[in-house]
C-alpha positions as CSV (number, residue, x, y, z in Angstrom):
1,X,45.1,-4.7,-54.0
2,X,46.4,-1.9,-52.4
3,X,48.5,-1.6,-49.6
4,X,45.5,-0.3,-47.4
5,X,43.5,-3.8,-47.3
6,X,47.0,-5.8,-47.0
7,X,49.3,-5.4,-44.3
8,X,52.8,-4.6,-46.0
9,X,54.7,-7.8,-44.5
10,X,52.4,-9.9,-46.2
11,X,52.8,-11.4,-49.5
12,X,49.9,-12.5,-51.4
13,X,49.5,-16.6,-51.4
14,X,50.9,-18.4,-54.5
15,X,48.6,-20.8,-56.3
16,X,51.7,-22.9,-57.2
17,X,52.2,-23.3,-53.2
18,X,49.7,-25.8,-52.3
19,X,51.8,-29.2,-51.8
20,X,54.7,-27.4,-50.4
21,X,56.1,-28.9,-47.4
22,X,57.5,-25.9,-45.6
23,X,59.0,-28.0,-42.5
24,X,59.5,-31.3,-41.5
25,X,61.4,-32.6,-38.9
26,X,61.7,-36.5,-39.8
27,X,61.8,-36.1,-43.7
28,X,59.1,-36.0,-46.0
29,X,56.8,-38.8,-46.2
30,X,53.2,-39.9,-47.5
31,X,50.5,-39.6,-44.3
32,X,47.6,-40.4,-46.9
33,X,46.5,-44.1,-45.3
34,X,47.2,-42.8,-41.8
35,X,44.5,-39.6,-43.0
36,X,42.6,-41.4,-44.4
37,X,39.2,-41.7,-42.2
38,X,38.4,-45.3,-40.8
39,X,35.1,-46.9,-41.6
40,X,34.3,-50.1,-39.4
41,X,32.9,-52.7,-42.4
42,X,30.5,-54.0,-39.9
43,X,28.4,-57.1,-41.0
44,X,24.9,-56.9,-42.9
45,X,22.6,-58.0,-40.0
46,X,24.4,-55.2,-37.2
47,X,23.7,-52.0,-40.2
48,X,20.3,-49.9,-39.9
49,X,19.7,-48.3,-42.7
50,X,16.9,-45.8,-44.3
51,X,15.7,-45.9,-47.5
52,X,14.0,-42.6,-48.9
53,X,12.6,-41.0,-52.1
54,X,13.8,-37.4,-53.0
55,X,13.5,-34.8,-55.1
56,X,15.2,-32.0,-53.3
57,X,18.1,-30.4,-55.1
58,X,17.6,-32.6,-58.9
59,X,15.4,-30.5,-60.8
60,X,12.3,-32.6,-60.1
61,X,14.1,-35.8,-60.9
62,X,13.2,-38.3,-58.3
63,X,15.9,-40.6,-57.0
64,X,16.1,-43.7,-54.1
65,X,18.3,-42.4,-51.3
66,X,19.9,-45.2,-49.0
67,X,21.3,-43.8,-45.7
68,X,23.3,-45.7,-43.0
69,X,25.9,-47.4,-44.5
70,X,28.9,-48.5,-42.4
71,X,30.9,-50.3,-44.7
72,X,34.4,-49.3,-46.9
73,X,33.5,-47.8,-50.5
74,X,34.7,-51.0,-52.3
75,X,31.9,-53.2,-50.5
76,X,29.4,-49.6,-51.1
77,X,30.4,-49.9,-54.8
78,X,29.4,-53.7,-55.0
79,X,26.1,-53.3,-53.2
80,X,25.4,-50.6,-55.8
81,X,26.7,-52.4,-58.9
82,X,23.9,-55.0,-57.1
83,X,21.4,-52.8,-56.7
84,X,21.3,-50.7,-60.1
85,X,21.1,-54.4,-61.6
86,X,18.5,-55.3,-59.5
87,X,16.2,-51.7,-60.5
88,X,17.3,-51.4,-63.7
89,X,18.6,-47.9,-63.0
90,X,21.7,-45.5,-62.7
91,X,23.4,-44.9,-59.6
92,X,25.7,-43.4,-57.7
93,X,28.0,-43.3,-54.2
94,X,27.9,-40.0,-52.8
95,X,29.2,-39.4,-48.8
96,X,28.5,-43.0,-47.6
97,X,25.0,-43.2,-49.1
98,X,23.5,-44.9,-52.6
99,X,22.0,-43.0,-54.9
100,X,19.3,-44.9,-57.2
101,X,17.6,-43.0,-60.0
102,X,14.1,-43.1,-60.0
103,X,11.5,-44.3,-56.9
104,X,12.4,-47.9,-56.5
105,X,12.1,-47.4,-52.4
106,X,10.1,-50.9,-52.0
107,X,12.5,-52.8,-54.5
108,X,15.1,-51.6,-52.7
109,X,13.9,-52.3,-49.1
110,X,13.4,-55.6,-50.3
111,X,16.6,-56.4,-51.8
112,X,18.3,-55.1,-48.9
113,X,16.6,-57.7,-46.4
114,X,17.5,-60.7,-48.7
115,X,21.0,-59.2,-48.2
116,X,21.1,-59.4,-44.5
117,X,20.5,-55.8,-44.3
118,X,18.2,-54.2,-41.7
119,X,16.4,-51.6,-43.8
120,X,13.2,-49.5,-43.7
121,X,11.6,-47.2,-45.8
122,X,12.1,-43.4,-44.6
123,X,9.3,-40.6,-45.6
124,X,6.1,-39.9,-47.4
């Protein structure tokens, strides 16, 4: 790069940099947990949650979308274990939200409800 696009007191940023604590007044410690983004793991029956069909973004694979969810990933991960049981499908967590492969959107608004969940199906 030349020194027309850089201004000369700056150096260019070193990969091996990124954990580097440059200052600290009270030592260095972990703030992971206090970081770390509360969910409220509210009970079943107080949840609404949406359950959709899509398409968009898989390559014309169509998977179960359930949206809503206010509940830590450990009880996300059990629901889904439950659920991809229950279809007879893969699945995955992805930002607070199942994913189920295939169109299963009436098994899984059904399931939901014997779960104590408050679910409706979403879209066409």
């Amino acid at each position: 790069m030349s020194s027309k696009h850089r201004p000369s007191n700056q150096t260019p940023p070193n990969p091996a940099d990124k954990g580097r604590v440059v200052y600290s007044e009270f030592g260095h410690t972990d703030h992971a947990e206090a970081l770390k983004r509360a969910v409220p793991d509210l009970p079943p029956n107080q949840q609404h949650l949406r359950v959709e069909a899509s398409r968009a973004g898989r390559k014309g694979k169509t998977v179960t979308i359930v949206r809503g969810f206010q509940a830590s990933s450990e009880t996300l991960a059990d629901i889904l274990k439950k659920l991809k049981a229950h279809c007879g499908a893969g699945g995955t967590v992805k930002e607070n939200e199942l994913e189920i492969q295939g169109d299963h959107k009436q098994k899984v608004v059904e399931f939901l409800i014997k779960l104590g969940y408050k679910a409706k199906g979403s879209g066409g």
